[in-house]
N, C-alpha and C positions, 0 to 999 in steps of 0.2 A: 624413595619418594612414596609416599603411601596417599592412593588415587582417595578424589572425594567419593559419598556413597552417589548411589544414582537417584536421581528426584522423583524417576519415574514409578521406582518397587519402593513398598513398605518397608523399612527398616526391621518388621517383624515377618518379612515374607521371606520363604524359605525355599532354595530350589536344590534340586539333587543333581551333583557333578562326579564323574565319574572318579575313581581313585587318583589316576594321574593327575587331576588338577588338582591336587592336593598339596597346598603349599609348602614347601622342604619347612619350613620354619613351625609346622603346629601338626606334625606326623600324625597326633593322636584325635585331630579334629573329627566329629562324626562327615560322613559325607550331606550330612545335611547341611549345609552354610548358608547364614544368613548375607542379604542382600549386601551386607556393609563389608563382608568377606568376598564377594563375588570379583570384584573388577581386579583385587590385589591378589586373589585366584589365578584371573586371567593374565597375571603381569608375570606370576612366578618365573623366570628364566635362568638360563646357564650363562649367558645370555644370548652364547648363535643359537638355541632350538628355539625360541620362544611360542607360546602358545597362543593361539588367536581363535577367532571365529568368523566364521565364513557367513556374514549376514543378506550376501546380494550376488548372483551367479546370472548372469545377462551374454547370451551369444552375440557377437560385433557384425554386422553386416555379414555375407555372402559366406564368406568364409569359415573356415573352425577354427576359430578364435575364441575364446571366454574373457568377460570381464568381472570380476571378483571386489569388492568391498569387503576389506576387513580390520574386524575390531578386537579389542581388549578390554571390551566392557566399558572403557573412560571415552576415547578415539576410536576414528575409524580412517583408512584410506583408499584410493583407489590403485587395483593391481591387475594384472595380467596375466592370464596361464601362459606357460609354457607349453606349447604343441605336446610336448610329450606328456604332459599332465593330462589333457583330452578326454585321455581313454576312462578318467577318474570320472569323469560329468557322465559321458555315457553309459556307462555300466551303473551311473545311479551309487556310488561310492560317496562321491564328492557331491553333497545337498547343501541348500541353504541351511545356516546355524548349525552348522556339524561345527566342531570341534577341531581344528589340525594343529601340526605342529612343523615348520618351518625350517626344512634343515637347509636350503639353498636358496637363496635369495638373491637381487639386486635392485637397488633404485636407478630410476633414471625420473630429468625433468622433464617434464611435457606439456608445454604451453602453459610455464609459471605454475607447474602443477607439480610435486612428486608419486611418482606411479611405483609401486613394489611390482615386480618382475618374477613371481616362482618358480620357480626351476626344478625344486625338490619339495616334497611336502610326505608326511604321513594322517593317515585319519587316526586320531583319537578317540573320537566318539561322533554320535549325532545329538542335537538336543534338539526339545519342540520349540522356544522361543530364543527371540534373541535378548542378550544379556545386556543390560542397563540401558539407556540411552545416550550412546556415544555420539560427540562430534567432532567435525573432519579435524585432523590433527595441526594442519597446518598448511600455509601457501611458499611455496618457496621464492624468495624474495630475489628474482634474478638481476633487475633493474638494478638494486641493493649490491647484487655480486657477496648477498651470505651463501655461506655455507649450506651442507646439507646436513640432519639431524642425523645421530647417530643409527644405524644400519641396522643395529640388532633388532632395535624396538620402533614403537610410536611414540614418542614422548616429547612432550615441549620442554622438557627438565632430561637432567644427564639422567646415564641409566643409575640402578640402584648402587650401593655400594655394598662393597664386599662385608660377608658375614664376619663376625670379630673372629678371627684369630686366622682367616680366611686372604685367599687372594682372588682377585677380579680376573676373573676369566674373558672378560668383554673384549671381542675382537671379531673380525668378519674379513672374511680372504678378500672381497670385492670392495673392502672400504679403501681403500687407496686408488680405486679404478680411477680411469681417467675420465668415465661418464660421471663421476664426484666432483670433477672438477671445476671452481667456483665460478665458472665464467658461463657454466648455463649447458643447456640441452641441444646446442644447433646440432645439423648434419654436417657443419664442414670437418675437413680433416683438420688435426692437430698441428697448431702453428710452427713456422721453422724453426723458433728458438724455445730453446728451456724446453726438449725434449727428452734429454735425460729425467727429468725430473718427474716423468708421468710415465715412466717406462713399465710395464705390468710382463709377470711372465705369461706363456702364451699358454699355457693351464685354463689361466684365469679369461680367456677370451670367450664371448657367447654372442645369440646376435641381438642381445638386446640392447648391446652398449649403442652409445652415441658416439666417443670420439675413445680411440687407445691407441697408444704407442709398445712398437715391440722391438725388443732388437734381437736379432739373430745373423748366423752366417747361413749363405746358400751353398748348402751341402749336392746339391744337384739341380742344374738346368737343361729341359726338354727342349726337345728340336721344334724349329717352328714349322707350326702345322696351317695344312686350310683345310677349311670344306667349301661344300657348292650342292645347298640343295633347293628344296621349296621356299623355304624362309628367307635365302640369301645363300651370301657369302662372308666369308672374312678368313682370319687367320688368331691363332692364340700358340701360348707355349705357357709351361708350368715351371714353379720351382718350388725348391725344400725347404725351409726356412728351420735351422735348429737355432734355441736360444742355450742362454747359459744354464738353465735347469734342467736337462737334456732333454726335453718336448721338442717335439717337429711337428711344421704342420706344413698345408700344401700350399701355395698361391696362384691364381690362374689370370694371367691376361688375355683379352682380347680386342681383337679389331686395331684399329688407331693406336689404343694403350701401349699392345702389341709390338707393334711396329718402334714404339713412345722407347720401350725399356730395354730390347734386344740386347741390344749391340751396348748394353749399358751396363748391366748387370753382369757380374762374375760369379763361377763359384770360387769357393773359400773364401770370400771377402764377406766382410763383416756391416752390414746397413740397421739403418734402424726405419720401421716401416708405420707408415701410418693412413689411413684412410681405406674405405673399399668394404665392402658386405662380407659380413661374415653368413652361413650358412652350414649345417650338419653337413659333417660327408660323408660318402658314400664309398664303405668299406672294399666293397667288390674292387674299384678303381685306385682306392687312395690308403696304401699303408702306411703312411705316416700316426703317430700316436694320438695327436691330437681330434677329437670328435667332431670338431669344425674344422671349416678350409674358407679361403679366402678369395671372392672375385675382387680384384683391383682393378679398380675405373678412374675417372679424370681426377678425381677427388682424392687419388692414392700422391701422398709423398714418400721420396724415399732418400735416405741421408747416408752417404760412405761414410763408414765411423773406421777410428784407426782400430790395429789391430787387436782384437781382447782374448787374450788369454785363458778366461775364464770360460769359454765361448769352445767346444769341442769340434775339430773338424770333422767328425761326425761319430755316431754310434753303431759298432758291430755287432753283430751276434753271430760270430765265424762256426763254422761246421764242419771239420777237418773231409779230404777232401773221400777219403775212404772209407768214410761211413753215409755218403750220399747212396752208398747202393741199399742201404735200409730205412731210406726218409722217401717218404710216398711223394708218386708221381703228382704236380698242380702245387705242392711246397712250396712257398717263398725262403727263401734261404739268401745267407752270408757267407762268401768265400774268401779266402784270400792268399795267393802262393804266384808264383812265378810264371810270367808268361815264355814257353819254351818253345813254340811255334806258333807261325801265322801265316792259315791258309791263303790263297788270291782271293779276291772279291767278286764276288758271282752275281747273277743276277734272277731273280725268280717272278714270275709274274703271278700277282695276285688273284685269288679267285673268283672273288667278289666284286673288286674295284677294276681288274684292269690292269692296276698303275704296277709300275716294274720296281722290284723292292732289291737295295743292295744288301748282302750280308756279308760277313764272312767269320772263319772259325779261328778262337783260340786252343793252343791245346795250353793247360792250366796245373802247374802239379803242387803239393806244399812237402811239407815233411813229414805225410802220416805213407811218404813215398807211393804217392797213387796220384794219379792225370784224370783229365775232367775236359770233355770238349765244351768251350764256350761258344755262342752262336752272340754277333755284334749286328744290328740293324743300322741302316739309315746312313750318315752321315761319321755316325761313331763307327760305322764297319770302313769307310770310306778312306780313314785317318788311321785305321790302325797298325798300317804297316811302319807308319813314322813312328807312332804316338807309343808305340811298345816294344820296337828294337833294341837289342841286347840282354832282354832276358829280366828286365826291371819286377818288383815284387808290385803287386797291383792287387785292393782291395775292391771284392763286387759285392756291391751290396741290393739288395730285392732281386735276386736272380729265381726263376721258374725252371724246376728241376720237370726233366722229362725220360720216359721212359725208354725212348726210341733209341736202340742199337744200345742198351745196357743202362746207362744215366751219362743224359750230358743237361746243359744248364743253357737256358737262353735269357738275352736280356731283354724289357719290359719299358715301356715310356716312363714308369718310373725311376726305375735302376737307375743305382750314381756307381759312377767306375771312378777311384781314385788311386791315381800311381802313386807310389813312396808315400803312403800314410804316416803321421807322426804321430805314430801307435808303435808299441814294445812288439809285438806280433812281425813287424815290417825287419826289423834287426834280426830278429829269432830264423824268419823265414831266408835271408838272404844269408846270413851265418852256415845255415844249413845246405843251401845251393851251391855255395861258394868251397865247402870243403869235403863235402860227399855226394851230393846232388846232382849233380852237374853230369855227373859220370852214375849216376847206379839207377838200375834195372827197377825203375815203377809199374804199378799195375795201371793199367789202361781199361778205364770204366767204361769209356765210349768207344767199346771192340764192334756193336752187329752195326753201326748204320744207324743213317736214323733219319732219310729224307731225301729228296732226289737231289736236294742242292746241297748236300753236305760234301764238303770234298776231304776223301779218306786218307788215314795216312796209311806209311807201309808196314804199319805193325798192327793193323786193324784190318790186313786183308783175311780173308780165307782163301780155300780150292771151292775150285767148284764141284766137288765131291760132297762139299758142306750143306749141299742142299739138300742133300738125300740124307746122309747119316746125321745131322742134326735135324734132321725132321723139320725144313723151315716150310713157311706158310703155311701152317697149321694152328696157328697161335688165330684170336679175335682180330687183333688188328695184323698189316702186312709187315714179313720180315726182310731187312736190306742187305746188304752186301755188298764189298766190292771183291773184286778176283780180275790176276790177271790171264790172259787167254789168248786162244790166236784163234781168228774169221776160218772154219773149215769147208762150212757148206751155207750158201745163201739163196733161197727158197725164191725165185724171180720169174717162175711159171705159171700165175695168175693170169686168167683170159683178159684182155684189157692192158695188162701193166703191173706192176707191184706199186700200186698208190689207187688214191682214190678221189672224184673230183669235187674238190669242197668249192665253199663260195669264196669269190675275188672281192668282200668286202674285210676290206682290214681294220675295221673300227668295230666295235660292239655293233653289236652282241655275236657277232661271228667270229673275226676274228682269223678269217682265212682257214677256220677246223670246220666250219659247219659241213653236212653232207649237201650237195647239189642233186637234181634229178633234171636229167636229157629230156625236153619237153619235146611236141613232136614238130612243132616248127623251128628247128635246131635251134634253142636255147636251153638255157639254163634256170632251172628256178629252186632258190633257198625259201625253206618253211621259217624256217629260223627269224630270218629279218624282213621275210613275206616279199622277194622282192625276184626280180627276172633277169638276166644278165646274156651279155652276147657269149662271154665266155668262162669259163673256173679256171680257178687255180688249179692243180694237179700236186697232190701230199706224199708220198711213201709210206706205205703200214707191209711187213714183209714179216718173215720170219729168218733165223739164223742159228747157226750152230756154234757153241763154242769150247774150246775144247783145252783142258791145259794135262799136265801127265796124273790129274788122278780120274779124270771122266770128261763126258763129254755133256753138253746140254741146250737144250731150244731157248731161242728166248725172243719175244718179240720185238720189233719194233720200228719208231716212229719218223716224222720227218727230218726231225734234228738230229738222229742220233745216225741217220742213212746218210743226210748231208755230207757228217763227217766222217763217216765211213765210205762215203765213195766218192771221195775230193770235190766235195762242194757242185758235183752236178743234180740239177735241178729235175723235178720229177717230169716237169714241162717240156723242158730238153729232150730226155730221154726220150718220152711221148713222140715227140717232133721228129725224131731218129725213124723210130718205129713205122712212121707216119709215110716217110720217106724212101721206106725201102733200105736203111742205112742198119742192117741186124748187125755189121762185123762190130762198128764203134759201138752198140748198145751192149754187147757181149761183155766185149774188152772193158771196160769199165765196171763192171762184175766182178773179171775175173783177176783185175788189180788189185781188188779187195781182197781176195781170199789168200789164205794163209799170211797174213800180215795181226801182228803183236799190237792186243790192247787191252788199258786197265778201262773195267767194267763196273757199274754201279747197279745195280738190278733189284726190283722190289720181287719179290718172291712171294703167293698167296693161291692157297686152295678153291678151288672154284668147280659148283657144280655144272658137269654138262654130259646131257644127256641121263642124268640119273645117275652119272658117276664122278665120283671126287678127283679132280685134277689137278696137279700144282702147276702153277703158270707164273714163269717168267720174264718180266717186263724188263729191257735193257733203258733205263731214264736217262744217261750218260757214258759218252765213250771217250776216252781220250788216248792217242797212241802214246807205244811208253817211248820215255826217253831214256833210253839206255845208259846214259852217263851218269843220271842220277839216280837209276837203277842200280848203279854197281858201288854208288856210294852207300844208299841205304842197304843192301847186303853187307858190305864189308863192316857199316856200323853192328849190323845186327850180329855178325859173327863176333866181333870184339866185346859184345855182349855178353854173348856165351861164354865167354872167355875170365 
């Protein structure tokens, strides 16, 4: 198509364009170009970069937003920056009648109007005026139910055609979008039928569309969550949406919706989704591939499609499990090998909220013959004595590698755990189990500990010799342990009792640990919750010795761990004894503890006092041993050596 001149410039007026716009078809033209050269100048295209000029830059209300008018010397239309184009206005880059060249675009309608969307842009040049006098290119005829004009360019005529001997390069990733679609620019979602037909990969998703369809499988669903603050309350859970291109992105429900899709949605099954805001995410939270994530609201439909093939039950990036001790601690990593044990499920109270969190441990080996303790939260830690019985091969995927007690791996509200993937890795891995594995000697990455609720196994103990000739608590952060030992000497000669009297409120912010002070009209008053009480609680804090045949060692500690060391009598009790005149029972209960057999959990840490460097002790868990499965894992481990 070759544009008319402009009515406005002389046909003898002559303006100076920078080399780029310089028409592939006349290399050797001076960059002086006459008026009648200008607008077929500005037409020049491949035709996705095409070149334009930026005639009208206008901020949109309150916000940072820009709104952009641009031409090609013939037309002009109205467009939108892209947030992340912004930075281009303010740094003064991006001016009126500069020059750009368009490598990312979209239309969309808007109120019988089509709007270009930037997305990508580069600067060419700036010039002092604008070039010919264009006008609006066109109204898009919704009522009508036409079409939208072709993507690349502005033109009320098709684009150019290809040079002789040439092929047409004319194509745009976004022209197929479902915001092209001839039925207009609403916000509703996309109708329930003839959704195959508008289906886009999830690449191509941004938030300036109006209506798309996506299909994908849900490679991973999060547990349902609440909160409860200033704003409200409600409840959301998330999921993974991979399509068949292998792009994943996230999706979030809340509230209502929530509650709407739970019990609805699977993983591995295959939907196709449609409706709900799209928005940039936020990398720190969300590693999925895709740049966008999705809030799904009332507006979201979503369609079980059968099963496709073409459709990946998800994508790995495995990391054998014996090279996790040279992949830096905060990693997101992929693992995948056989589940060979599964601790009980514990329970850890959180430090921030309160709320009581279940966990428990995998221990995880593959065939680079090395184990990896897993840490499962929530409901997944809850399930997994069923969910992983008999040794099944299990791929983890977004797992957080952690330095604690050598390297072990904990899972993340993102993490997807899939049993028997129908991955080649899954065959390889249980091949390997099944004919050497099963039976040979791995290294064990998660040997020092790594937390007071990790429960150790018996090939990750030390002596308690280890504290000294490995030099533990001397490291930045503290070192863990476990060992077994037997109670020699228990330190119970503090004036008052061996406890201390904290406040009897058991809700926040105390918590039954705060310290209390004896007021002088016999009460009790916590600073903590600012409040007065007729009586406290009464805690245990003591010291103890423990002792096995390579040394002996102090080590402190606290109510729980004296509980079960001294059959569940309470420090109130004891007090009550004391109280009464009753020394023989307060005694005896002491001295039932001592010399009796227990495995020990101990955080181990240097600590200044009085100007001198001390290593201090902390017992976080005791548990007495049981000797029967005491004598199994010995015999295993001698068969070992064997």
């Amino acid at each position: 198509m070759k544009p008319s001149p402009s009515p406005l410039i002389p046909s003898n007026t002559s303006l100076t364009l920078p080399p780029s716009l310089l028409p592939p078809f006349s290399p050797s033209v001076s960059n002086l170009l006459t008026a009648n050269c200008v607008a077929q100048a500005m037409q020049k295209i491949d035709v996705q970069n095409p070149n334009v000029q930026v005639i009208n830059i206008k901020k949109v209300g309150t916000q940072d937003r820009y709104r952009v008018i641009l031409s090609d010397g013939t037309h002009y239309i109205q467009g939108m920056l892209a947030t992340q184009l912004n930075q281009l206005v303010v740094d003064n880059q991006l001016v009126e009648n500069a020059i750009i060249c368009l490598k990312e675009f979209i239309t969309n309608v808007v109120q019988d109007k089509t709007v270009l969307i930037l997305l990508k842009c580069e600067i060419v040049s700036t010039h002092p005026v604008k070039i010919g006098n264009p006008t609006e290119v066109y109204k898009a005829d919704v009522a009508a139910g036409s079409s939208n004009k072709p993507v690349g360019g502005m033109y009320d005529a098709p684009p150019p055609a290809p040079a002789a001997g040439g092929s047409s390069n004319y194509s745009n990733p976004y022209q197929n979008q479902a915001s092209r679609s001839a039925s207009g620019g609403g916000s509703a979602p996309t109708g329930r039928s003839g959704l195959s037909s508008n289906i886009i990969p999830v690449s191509q998703l941004n938030p300036y569309q109006n209506k798309w369809v996506i299909k994908g499988r849900i490679t991973n669903k999060g547990d349902m969550r609440t909160w409860n603050n200033a704003k409200g309350e409600g409840c959301l859970f998330s999921i993974d949406i991979l399509d068949a291109s292998g792009m994943d992105i996230r999706g979030t429900f809340f509230k209502e919706d929530a509650n709407k899709w739970f019990n609805v949605l699977e993983v591995d099954k295959v939907y196709t989704f449609s409706g709900g805001r799209l928005k940039v995410a936020n990398p720190q939270w969300n590693k999925c591939k895709c740049q966008h994530e999705i809030t799904f609201d009332r507006s979201t439909d979503i369609q079980l499609c059968e099963e496709d093939a073409s459709i990946q039950q998800n994508i790995f990036d495995f990391s054998q499990i014996v090279k996790l001790e040279s992949i830096e601690p905060e990693s997101i990593i992929d693992i995948i090998g056989v589940v060979a044990s599964i601790s009980p499920v514990t329970s850890i109270t959180a430090k921030k909220t309160g709320n009581e969190l279940k966990k428990c441990e995998l221990t995880v080996m593959d065939d680079s013959d090395a184990q990896v303790n897993v840490t499962l939260w929530g409901k997944k830690a809850e399930t997994a004595e069923n969910e992983f019985a008999g040794c099944p091969v299990v791929a983890f995927k977004g797992l957080k590698v952690s330095d604690y007690g050598g390297r072990s791996c904990g899972t993340l509200m993102s993490s997807a755990i899939l049993k028997g993937p129908r991955i080649p890795e899954t065959e390889r891995i249980q091949s390997w189990f099944q004919n050497r594995g099963a039976n040979a000697t791995v290294k064990n990455l998660s040997t020092g500990g790594g937390g007071a609720g990790r429960v150790e196994t018996f090939e990750s103990r030390k002596t308690v010799s280890a504290i000294r000739n490995e030099q533990l608590g001397y490291n930045e952060k503290p070192d863990w342990l476990s060992f077994k030992a037997t109670i020699s000497f228990i330190k119970k000669d503090k004036e008052g009792g061996p406890w201390y009297p904290a406040c009897p409120n058991a809700e926040e912010p105390c918590r039954n640990m705060c310290k209390v002070i004896s007021t002088s009209d016999d009460h009790w008053q916590c600073e903590k919750c600012n409040k007065q009480y007729d009586k406290c609680t009464r805690r245990y804090i003591f010291s103890a010795t423990f002792a096995d045949n390579t040394s002996t060692c102090w080590a402190s500690m606290f109510n729980d761990q004296a509980l079960a060391l001294l059959g569940g009598h309470t420090a109130d009790e004891l007090n009550e004894w004391m109280q009464n005149g009753d020394y023989d029972k307060f005694e005896k209960v002491f001295d039932d503890a001592l010399f009796t057999d227990w495995i020990v959990k101990a955080k181990v840490k240097s600590e200044l006092v009085s100007e001198e460097q001390r290593v201090k002790t902390t017992a976080y868990s005791i548990s007495p041993v049981d000797y029967a499965k005491e004598s199994r894992d010995l015999l295993k481990a001698i068969k070992g050596l064997q």
